[in-house]
DODO-932819 format. One record per residue (C-alpha): y, z, x; residue in three letters. Coordinates in pm, 1 decimal. Each point is the difference from the previous one (the first is absolute). Layout:
PT          Y          Z          X   type
PT          Y          Z          X    Ala
...
% end
This chain:
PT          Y          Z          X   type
PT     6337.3    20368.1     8499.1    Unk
PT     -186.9       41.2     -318.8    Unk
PT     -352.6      183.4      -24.7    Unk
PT     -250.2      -83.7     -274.3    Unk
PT     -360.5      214.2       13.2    Unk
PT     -333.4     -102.7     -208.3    Unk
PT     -370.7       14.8       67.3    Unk
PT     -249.2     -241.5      185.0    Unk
PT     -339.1      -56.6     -221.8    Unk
PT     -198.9      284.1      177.0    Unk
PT      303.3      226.0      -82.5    Unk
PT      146.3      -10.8      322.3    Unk
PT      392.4       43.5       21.7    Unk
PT      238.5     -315.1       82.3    Unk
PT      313.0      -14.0       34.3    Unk
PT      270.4     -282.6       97.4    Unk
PT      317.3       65.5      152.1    Unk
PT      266.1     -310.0      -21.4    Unk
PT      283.3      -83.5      164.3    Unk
PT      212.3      -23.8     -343.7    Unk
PT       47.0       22.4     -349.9    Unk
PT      -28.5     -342.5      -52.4    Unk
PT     -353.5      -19.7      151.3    Unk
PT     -247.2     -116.5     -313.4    Unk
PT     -163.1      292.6     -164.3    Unk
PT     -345.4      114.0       97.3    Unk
PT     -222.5        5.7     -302.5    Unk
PT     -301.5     -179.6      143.9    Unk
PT     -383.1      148.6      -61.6    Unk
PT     -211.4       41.1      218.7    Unk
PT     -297.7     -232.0     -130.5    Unk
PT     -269.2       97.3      216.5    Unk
PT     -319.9      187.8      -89.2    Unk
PT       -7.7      287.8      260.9    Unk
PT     -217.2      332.2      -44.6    Unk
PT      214.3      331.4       50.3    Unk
PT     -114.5       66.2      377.3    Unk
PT     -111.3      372.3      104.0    Unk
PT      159.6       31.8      347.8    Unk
PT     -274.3      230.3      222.7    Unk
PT      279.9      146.8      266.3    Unk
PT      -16.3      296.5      150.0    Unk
PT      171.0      197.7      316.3    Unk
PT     -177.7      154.0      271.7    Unk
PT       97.6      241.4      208.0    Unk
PT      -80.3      -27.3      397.4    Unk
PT      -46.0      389.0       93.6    Unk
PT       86.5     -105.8      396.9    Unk
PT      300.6     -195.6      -21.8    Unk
PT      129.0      164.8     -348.1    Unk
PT       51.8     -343.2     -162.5    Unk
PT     -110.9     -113.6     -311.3    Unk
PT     -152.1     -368.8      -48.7    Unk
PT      -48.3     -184.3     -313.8    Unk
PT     -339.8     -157.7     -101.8    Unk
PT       17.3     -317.7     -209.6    Unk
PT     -289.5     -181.4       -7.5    Unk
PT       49.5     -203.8     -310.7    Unk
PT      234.5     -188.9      194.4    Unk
PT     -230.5     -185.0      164.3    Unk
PT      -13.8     -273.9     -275.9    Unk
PT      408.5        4.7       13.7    Unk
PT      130.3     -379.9       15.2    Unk
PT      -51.0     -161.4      359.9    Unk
PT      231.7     -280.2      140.5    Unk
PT      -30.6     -246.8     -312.7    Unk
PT      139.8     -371.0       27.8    Unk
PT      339.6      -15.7     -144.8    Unk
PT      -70.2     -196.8     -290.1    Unk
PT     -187.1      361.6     -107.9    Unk
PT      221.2      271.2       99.3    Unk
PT       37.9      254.6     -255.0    Unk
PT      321.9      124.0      103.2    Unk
PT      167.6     -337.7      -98.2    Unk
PT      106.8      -62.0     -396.5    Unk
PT     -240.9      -54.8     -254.3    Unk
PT      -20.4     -426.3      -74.2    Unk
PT     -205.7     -111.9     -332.6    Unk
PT     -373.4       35.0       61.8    Unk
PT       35.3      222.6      327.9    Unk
PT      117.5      367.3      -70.1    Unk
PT      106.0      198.7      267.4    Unk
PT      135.6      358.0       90.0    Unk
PT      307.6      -59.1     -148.8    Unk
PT      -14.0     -166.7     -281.7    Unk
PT      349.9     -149.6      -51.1    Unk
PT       90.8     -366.9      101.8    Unk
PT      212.1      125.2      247.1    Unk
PT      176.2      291.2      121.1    Unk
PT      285.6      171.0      235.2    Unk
PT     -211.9      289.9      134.2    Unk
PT     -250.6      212.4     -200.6    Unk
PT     -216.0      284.9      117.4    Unk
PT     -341.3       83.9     -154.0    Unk
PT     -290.0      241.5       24.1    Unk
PT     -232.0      -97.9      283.7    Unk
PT     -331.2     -120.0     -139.9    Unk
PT     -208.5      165.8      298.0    Unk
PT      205.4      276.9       93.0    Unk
PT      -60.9      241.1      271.1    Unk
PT      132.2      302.2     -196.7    Unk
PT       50.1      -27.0     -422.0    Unk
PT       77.9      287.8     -276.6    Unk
PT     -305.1      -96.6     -195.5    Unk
PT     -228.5      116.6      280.1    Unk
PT     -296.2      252.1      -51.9    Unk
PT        3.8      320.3       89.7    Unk
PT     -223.8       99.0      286.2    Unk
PT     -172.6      297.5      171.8    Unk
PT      217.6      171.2      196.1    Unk
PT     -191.4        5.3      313.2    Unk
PT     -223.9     -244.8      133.6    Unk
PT     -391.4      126.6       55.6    Unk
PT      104.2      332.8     -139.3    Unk
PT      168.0       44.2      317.6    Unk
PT      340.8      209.5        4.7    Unk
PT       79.9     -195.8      350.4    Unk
PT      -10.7     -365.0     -146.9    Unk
PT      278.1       70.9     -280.9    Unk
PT       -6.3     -304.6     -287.1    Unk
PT      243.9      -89.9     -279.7    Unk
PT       53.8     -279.6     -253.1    Unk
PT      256.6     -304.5      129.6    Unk
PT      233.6      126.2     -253.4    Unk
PT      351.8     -273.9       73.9    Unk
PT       52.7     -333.0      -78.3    Unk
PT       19.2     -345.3      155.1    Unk
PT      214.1     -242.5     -113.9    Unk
PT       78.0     -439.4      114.3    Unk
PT      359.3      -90.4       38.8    Unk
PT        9.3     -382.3      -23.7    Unk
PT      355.3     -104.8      186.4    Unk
PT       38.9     -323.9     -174.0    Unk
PT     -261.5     -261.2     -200.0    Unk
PT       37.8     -256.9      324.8    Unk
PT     -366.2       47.4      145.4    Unk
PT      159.0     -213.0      302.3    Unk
PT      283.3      169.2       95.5    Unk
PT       71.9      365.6      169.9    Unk
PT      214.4      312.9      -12.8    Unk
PT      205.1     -113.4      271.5    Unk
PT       77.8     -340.6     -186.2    Unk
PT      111.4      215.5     -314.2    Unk
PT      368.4       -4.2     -118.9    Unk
PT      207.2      322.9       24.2    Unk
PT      -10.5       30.6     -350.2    Unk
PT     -357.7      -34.7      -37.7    Unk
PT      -40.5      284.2      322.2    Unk
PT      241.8      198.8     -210.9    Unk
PT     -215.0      -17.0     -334.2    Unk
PT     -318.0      102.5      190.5    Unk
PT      220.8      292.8      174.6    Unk
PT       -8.0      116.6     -393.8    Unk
PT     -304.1      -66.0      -19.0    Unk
PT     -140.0      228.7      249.7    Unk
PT      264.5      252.3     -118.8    Unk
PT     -121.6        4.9     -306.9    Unk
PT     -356.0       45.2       80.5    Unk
PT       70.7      261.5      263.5    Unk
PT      169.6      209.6     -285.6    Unk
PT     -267.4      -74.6     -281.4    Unk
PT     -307.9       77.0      234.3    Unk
PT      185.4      302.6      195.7    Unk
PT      -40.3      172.0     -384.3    Unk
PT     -351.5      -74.3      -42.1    Unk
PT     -251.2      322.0        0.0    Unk
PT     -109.2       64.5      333.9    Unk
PT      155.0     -249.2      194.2    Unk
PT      154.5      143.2      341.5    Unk
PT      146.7     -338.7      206.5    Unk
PT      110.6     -343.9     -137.5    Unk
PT      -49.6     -254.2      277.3    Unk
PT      109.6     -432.1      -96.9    Unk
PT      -88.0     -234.5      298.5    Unk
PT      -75.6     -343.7       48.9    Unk
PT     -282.2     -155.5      202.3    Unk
PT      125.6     -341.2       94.0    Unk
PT     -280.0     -237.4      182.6    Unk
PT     -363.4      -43.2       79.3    Unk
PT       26.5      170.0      337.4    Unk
PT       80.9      307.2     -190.1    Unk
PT     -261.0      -25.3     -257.8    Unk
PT       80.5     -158.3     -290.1    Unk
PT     -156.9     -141.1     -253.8    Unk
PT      221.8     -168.4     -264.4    Unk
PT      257.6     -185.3      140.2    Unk
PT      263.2       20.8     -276.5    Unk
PT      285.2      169.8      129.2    Unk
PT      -47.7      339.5     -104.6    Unk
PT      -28.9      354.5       83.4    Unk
PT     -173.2      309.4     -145.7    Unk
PT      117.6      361.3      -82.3    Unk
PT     -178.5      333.9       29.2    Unk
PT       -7.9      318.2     -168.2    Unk
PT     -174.5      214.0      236.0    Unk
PT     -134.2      363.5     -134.3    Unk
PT       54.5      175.4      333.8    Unk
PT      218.2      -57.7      340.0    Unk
PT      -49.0     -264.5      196.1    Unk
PT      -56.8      103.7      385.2    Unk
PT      285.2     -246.1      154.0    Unk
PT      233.2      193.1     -326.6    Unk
PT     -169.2      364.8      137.2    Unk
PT       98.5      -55.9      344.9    Unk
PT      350.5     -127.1     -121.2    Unk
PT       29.8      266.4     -171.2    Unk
PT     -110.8      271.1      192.7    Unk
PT      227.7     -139.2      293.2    Unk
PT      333.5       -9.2     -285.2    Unk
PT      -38.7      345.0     -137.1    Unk
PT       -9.0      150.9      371.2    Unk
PT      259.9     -202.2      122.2    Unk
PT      211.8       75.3     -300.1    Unk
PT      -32.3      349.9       49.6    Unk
PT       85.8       42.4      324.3    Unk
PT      312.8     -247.6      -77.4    Unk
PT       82.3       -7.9     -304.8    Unk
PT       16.5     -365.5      -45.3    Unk
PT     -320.9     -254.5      -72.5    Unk
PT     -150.7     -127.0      328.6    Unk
PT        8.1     -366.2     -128.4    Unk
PT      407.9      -14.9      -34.1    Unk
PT       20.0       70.5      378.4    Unk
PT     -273.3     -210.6      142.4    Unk
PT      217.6     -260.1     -183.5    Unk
PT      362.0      130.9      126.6    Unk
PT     -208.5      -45.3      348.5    Unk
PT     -115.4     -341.8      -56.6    Unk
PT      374.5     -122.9      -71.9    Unk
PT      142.0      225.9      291.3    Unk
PT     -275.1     -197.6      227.7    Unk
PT        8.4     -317.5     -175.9    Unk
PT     -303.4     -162.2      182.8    Unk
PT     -208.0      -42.9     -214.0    Unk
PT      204.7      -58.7     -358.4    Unk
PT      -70.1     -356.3     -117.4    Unk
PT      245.5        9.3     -213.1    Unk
PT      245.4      222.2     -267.1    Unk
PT      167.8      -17.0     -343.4    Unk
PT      233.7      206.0     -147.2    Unk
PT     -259.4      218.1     -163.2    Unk
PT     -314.7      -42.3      182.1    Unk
PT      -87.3      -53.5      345.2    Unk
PT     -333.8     -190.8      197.2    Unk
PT     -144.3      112.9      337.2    Unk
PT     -295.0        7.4      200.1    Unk
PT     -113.6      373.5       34.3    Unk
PT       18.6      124.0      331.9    Unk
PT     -342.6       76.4        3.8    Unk
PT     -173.5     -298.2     -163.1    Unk
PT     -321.8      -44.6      -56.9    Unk
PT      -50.8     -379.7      -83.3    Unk
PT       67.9     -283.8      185.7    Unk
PT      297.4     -105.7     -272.9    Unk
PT       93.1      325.8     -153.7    Unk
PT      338.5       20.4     -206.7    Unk
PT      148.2      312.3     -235.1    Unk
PT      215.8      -29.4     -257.5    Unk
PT      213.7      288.5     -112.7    Unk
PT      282.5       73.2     -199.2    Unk
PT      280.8      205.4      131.5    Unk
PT       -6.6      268.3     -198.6    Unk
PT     -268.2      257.1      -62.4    Unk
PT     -240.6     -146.3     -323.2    Unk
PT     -298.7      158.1      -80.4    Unk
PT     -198.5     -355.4     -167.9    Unk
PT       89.7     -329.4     -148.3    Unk
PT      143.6      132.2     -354.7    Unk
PT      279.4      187.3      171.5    Unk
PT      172.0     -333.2      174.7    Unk
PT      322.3      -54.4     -195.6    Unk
PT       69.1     -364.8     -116.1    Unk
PT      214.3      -94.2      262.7    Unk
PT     -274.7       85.5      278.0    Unk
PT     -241.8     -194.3     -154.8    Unk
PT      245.3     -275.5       -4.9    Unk
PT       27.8       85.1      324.4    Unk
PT     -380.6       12.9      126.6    Unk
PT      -51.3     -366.3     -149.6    Unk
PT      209.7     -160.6      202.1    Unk
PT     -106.8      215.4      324.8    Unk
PT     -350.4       -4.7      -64.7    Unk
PT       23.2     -399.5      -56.9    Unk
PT      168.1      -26.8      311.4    Unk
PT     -250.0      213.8      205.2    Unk
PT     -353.9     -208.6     -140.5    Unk
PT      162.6     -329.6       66.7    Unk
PT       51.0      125.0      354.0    Unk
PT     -345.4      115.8      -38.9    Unk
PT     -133.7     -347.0      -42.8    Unk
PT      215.8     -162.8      246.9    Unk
PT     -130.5      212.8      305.5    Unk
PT     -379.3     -222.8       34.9    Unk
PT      169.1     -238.1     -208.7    Unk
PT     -282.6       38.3     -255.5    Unk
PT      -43.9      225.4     -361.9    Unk
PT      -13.5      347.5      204.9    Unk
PT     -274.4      199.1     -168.6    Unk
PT       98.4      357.7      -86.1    Unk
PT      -22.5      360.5     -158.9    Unk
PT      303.9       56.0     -177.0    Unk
PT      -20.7      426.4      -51.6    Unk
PT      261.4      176.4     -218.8    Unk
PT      -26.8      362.3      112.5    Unk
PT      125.1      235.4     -195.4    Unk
PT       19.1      397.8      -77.2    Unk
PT     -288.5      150.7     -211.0    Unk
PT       34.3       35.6     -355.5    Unk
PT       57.8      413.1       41.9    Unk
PT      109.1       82.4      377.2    Unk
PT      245.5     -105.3      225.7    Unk
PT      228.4     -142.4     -153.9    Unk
PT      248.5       55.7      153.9    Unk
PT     -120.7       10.1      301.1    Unk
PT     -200.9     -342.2       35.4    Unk
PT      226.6     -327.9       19.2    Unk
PT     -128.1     -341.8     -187.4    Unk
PT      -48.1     -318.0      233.7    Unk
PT     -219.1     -270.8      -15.7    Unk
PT     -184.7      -88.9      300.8    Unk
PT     -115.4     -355.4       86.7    Unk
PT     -256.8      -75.6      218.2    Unk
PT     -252.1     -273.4      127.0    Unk
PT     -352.8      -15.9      182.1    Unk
PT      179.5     -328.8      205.6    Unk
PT       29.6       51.9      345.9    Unk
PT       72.6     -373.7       81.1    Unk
PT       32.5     -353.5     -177.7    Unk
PT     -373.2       -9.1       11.5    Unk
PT     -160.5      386.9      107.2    Unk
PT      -65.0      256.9     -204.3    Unk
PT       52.8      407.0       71.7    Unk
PT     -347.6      136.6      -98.3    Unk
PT      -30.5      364.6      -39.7    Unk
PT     -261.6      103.6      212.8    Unk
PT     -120.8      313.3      194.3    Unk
PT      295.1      186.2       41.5    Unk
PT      181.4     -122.6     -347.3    Unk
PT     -291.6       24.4     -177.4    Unk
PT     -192.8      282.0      173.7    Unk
PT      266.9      267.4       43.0    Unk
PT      316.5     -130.3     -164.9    Unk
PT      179.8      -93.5      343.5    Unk
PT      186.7     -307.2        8.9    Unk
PT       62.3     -184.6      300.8    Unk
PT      244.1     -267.6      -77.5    Unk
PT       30.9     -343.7      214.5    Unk
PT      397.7      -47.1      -46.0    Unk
PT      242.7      251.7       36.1    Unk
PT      257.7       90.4     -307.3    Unk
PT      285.9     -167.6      189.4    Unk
PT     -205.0     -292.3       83.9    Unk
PT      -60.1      -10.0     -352.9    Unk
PT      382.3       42.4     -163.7    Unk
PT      102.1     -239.4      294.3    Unk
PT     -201.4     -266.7     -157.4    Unk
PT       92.1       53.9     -357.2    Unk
PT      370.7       10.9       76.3    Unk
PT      -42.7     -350.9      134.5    Unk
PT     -149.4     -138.9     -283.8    Unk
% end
């Protein structure tokens, strides 16, 4: 893989990863006329639940589902400029134009009202685009294993670039992948975050690790996976270094993990042969993905990872895969209980679920 950095017109970062030596070299400009943007983000904190949300509201005039023929994450052509501003490209990954958090925020009162209860900060992080490939028409799961195995570098690199930025607590890649999951440029893609505090899903991961790992001296993740391949129900499938099952306790009507077997803390700690490895899996687990309606299954792919400065050791990297389809044609809505209080009631069961993956 080779790496080459430089700077968008509004002095954004870019930078293209290829899959060789021999790819041509990127020295194209950026040709546009963009203003430096001021991102306005902020964090809140909600004094009942203890979690912080982040207020963005200059995204509102973010891109929205453009035709093809004007999608800015495909290469520049003469006369039409885009995001990227070479003809073409492997995979490169960028500085979001309307991100949610940015370092060049403003710094804000640290309460809201004047009130101690309704605690306030700047949206200190960073937001980034990973473009998977300069095919608007195509999708992860079509990718070669090389390709897979340049953007594995890709988000390793990232994780270990933004982990070291001031203030930063929890690196977090995923991809959204269909319109039934909200997206809005169709280009395969997928986005990274630089949050400046814990995620809850990462606090109650956390807090679940660190007790467990006391009282055994081992992480908790390692032996819910020694349990899933003593069981065996609901594994969809195994390589020699990583392994895919349904969780026991699934939430979504298609729900699949992905975990190495050894203990990892994030995405810059995989050695070269497991992300060799997790190409070929992962490949193998999407295309049984899109065979089970025998349509493009929309998804979250969510790389969850340990904090930049806790756990660890304790906390065990996996990416989880999930979709909102319930059937062919019906969609799992989050509603009273999901939405309300966080309980999911799920229409399948897990075994149901690895049953008809394995047959795929």
């Amino acid at each position: 893989m080779r790496r080459t950095a430089g700077k968008l017109a509004d002095g954004r970062e870019i930078i293209y990863f290829d899959d060789s030596a021999e790819a041509p070299p990127r020295t194209a400009v950026d040709t546009r006329d963009l203003p430096v943007t001021q991102p306005m983000s902020e964090v809140r904190l909600d004094p009942l639940t203890r979690e912080w949300v982040a207020l963005a509201a200059h995204r509102q005039t973010r891109t929205y589902k453009p035709p093809a023929d004007l999608c800015p994450l495909c290469p520049s052509t003469p006369g039409r400029p885009t995001e990227i501003p070479e003809a073409d490209y492997d995979v490169v990954v960028f500085e979001n134009r309307f991100p949610s958090l940015a370092q060049n925020v403003l710094d804000v009162p640290s309460t809201v009202d004047g009130e101690p209860l309704f605690a306030r900060a700047p949206g200190r992080g960073r937001c980034e685009v990973v473009c998977f490939t300069s095919d608007h028409n195509t999708s992860f799961g079509e990718l070669s294993a090389s390709r897979v195995r340049t953007v594995v570098d890709a988000w390793a690199d990232r994780v270990e670039f933004l982990s070291g930025l001031p203030g930063v607590e929890q690196v977090f890649p995923f991809e959204n992948r269909g319109e039934e999951i909200g997206v809005t440029l169709s280009h395969p893609h997928g986005q990274i975050y630089a949050y400046p505090f814990l995620t809850p899903r990462t606090e109650r991961m956390l807090e679940a690790a660190l007790e467990y790992y006391a009282a055994h001296g081992r992480p908790l993740f390692g032996d819910v996976l020694e349990a899933e391949l003593r069981a065996g129900a609901r594994v969809v499938e195994e390589s020699a270094h990583w392994v895919a099952f349904v969780p026991a306790a699934a939430r979504w009507p298609v729900e699949v993990v992905l975990a190495p077997r050894r203990q990892i803390a994030d995405l810059a700690g995989l050695s070269s042969v497991e992300r060799d490895d997790f190409a070929s899996l992962y490949l193998n687990v999407l295309h049984r993905l899109d065979a089970l309606y025998n349509r493009p299954l929309p998804y979250i792919a969510a790389w969850h990872q340990a904090p930049v400065n806790v756990g660890r050791d304790e906390l065990w990297l996996h990416l989880q895969v999930f979709s909102v389809l319930r059937t062919a044609d019906k969609l799992k809505y989050l509603a009273g209980s999901e939405s309300g209080e966080a309980v999911w009631i799920n229409d399948v069961t897990p075994e149901q679920i690895a049953e008809r993956l394995r047959s795929r």
